[in-house]
GUFI-47580 format. One record per residue (C-alpha): residue in one letter; y, z, x. Coordinates in steps of 0.001 Angstrom, whole numbers, padded with zeros to 6 digits, always signed. Last residue first. Example, Ala and Ser with C-alpha at 12.3 -4.5 7.8 and 13.67 -1.06 7.14 Angstrom:
<pts>
s-001060+007140+013670 a-004500+007800+012300 
</pts>
This chain:
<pts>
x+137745-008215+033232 x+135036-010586+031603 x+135343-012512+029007 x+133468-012049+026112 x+132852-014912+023169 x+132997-014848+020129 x+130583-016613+017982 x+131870-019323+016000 x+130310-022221+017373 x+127215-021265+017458 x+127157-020903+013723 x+128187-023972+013779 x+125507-025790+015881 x+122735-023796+014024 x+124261-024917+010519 x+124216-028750+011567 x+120681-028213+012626 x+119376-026863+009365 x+121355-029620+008094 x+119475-032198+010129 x+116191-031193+009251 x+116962-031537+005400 x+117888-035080+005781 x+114827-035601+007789 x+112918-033809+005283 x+114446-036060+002172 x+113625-039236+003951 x+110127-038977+004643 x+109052-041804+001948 x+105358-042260+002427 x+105035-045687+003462 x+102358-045323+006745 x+099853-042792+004531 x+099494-045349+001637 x+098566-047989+004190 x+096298-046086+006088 x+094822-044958+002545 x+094026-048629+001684 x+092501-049263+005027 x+089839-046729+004435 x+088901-047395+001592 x+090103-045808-001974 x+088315-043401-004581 x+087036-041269-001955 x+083926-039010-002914 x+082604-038056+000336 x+081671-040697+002582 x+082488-043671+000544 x+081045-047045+000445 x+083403-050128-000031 x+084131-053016-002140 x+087649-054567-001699 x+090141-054393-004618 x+092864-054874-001962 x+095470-052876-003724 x+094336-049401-004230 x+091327-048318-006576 x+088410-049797-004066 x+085410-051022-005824 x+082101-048824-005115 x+079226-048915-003143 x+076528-046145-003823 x+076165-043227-001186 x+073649-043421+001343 x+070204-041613+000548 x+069769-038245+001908 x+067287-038372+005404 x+063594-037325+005042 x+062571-034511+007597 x+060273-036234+010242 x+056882-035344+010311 x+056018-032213+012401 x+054797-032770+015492 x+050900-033493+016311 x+048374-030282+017233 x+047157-030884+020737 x+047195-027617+022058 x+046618-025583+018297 x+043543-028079+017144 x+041989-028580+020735 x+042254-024853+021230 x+040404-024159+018219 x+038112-026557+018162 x+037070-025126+022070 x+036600-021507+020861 x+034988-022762+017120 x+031874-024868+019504 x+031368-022185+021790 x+028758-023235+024427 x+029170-026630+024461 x+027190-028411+026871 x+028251-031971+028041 x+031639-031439+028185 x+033822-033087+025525 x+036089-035573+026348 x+037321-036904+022818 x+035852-034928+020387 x+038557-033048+018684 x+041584-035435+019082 x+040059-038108+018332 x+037749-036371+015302 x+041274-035298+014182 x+043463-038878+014534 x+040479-040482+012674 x+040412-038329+009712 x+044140-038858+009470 x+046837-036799+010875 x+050080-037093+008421 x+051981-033571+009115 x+050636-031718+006648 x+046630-033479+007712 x+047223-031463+010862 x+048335-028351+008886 x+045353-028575+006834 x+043252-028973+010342 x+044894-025602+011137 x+044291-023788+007669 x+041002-024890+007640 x+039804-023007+011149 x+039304-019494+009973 x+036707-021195+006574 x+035171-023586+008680 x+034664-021053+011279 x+032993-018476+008418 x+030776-021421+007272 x+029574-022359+010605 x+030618-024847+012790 x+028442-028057+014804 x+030896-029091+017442 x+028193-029997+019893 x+026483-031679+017024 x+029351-034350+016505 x+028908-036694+013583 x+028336-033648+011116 x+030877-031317+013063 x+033770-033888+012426 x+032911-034277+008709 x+032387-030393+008396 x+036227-030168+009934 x+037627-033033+007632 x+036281-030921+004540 x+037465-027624+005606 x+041008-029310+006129 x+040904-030721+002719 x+040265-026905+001330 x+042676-025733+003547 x+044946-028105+002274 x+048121-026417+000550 x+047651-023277+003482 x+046100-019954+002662 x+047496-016667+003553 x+044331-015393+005584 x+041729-013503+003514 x+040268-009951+003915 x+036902-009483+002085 x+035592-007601+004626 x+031792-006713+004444 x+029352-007577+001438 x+032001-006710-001491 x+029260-004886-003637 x+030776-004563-006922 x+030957-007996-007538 x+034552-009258-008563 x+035834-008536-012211 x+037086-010871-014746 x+033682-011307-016695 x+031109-008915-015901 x+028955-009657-012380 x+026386-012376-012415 x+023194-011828-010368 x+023000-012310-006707 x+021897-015386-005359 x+019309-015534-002319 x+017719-018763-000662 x+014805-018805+001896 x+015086-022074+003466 x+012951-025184+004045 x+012639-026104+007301 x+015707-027259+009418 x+017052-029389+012198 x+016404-032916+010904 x+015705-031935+007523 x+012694-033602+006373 x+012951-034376+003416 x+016285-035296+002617 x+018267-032192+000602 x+019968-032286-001866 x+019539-029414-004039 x+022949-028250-004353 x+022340-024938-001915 x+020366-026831+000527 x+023079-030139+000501 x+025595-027018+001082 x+023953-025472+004030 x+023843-029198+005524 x+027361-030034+004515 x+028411-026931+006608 x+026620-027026+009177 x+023306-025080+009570 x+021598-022379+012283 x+017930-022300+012378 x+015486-020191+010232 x+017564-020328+006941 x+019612-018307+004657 x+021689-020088+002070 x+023931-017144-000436 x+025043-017564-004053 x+027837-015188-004588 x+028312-015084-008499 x+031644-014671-010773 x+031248-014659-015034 x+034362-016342-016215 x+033486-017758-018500 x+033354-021416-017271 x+031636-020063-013802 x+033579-017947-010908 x+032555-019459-007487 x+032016-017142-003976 x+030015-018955-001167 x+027478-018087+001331 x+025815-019576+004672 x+023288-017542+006672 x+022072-019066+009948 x+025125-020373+011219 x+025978-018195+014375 x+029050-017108+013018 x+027881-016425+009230 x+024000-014436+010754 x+026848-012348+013037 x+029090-011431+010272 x+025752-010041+008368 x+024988-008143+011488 x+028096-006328+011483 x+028332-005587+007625 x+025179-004165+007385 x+025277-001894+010596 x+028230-000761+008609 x+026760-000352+005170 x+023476+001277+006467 x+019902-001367+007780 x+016722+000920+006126 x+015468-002301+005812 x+015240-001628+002026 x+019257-001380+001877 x+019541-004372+003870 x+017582-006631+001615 x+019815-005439-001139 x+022742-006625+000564 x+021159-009645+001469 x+020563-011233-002025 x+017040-011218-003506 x+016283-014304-004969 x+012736-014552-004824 x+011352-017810-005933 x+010764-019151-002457 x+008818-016006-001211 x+010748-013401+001030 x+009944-013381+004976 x+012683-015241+005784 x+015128-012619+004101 x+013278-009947+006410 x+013517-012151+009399 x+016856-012657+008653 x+017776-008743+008544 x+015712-007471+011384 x+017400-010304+013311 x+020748-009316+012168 x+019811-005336+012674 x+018265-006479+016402 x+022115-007590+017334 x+022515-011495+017053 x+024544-012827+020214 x+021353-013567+022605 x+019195-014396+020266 x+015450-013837+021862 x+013606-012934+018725 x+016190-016081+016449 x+015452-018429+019770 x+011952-017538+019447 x+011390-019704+016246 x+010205-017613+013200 x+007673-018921+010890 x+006391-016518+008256 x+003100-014664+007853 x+001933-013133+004450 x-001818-014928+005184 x-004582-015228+008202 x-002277-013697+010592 x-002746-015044+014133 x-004462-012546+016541 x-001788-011902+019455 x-003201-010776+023319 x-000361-010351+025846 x-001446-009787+029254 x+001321-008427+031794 
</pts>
């Protein structure tokens, strides 16, 4: 086959051929980033909108957008200003991101030259009306019950992936993942016990970097710490005789040897007195019954 390609002279963007020859992003996703790729730096078109003038529908939408979060080439956050006022600013880029790389984009600081990226198309939405979310939801909104230290969790995951490429997540893996590393810090993991734990023995190649953090976070996930045990109760002087000190279980006034003592004197006197009358009165009523003699 002969392939013959003139090279644009202007309105051209660079696109590597792993993004035309993806094998996990559907041709709507590609469509989708090259389109958003394709936008000038000041544009700030959000995806949504991109998708409508692709032609891309709601569904086809939603599907390839999931696809640009998993594989890491489209990173986006929700945040609610001082007054309320809610945005979705959105990092798009030409090869896949981490975490604190999408976010060093979004913040402005970035080290020229990115080690695995050029500079990014960025979109951001306008800002909705105070106390209500964006109109346009972007795909499932669903959330997991959230755990004390997601957020923490998300934070020691992007810390892992930035020292270790082959574990390099995207935003929508942080976000699944950061109730497990929460529960890891929960029950007193430090940094250093997860990136243990997480990159010790990898194989060479990596092929999905969220499967195998997964099952290193739920196999080797550390017992729960130890339930704290009540405090003792306070010493206090014996009331009988001895005057000892002593600790009680309950709420005992004496000690031990005290109420042994007090036990051992009790005067028993009047029951065995009363025990032998009951048995005086059995004996004579026994010994007035008649008795039958046989004829």
């Amino acid at each position: 086959m002969h392939r013959h390609a003139i090279p644009p002279a202007r309105f051209f963007s660079q696109v590597p051929n792993e993004i035309i020859r993806h094998p996990r992003l559907s041709s709507d996703a590609v469509r989708l980033l090259l389109w958003q790729l394709s936008l000038p730096d000041s544009a700030s078109e959000p995806l949504y909108e991109s998708a409508q003038r692709a032609g891309i529908k709601k569904a086809a939408f939603n599907r390839a957008k999931g696809q640009l979060l998993d594989e890491g080439y489209l990173h986006e956050w929700r945040r609610q200003d001082g007054s309320g006022r809610w945005s979705r600013p959105q990092v798009i880029s030409n090869v896949p991101l981490t975490a604190d790389e999408a976010i060093a984009v979004r913040d402005g600081h970035v080290r020229e030259p990115l080690p695995t990226a050029p500079k990014p198309a960025v979109g951001e939405p306008s800002p909705r009306a105070a106390g209500r979310s964006p109109e346009n939801t972007e795909g499932n909104t669903s959330h997991r019950p959230s755990h004390p230290l997601s957020e923490r969790g998300a934070q020691a995951l992007a810390a892992v992936a930035h020292g270790e490429r082959r574990l390099r997540l995207s935003g929508r893996d942080l976000r699944q993942l950061a109730p497990l590393a929460g529960e890891w810090l929960l029950r007193g993991a430090t940094l250093a016990d997860l990136r243990e734990a997480l990159t010790s023995g990898l194989p060479e190649r990596v092929h999905s970097p969220a499967g195998i953090t997964r099952n290193r976070l739920e196999r080797k996930m550390p017992d729960p710490a130890p339930e704290p045990t009540a405090a003792p109760n306070p010493l206090r002087a014996c009331s009988g005789p001895c005057g000892r000190v002593f600790r009680p279980a309950v709420d005992e006034e004496r000690c031990r040897d005290c109420r042994l003592a007090a036990g051992a004197s009790y005067d028993t006197s009047a029951s065995v007195a009363a025990t032998r009358r009951g048995m005086a009165a059995v004996r004579e009523a026994l010994s007035l019954t008649p008795r039958i003699t046989p004829t």
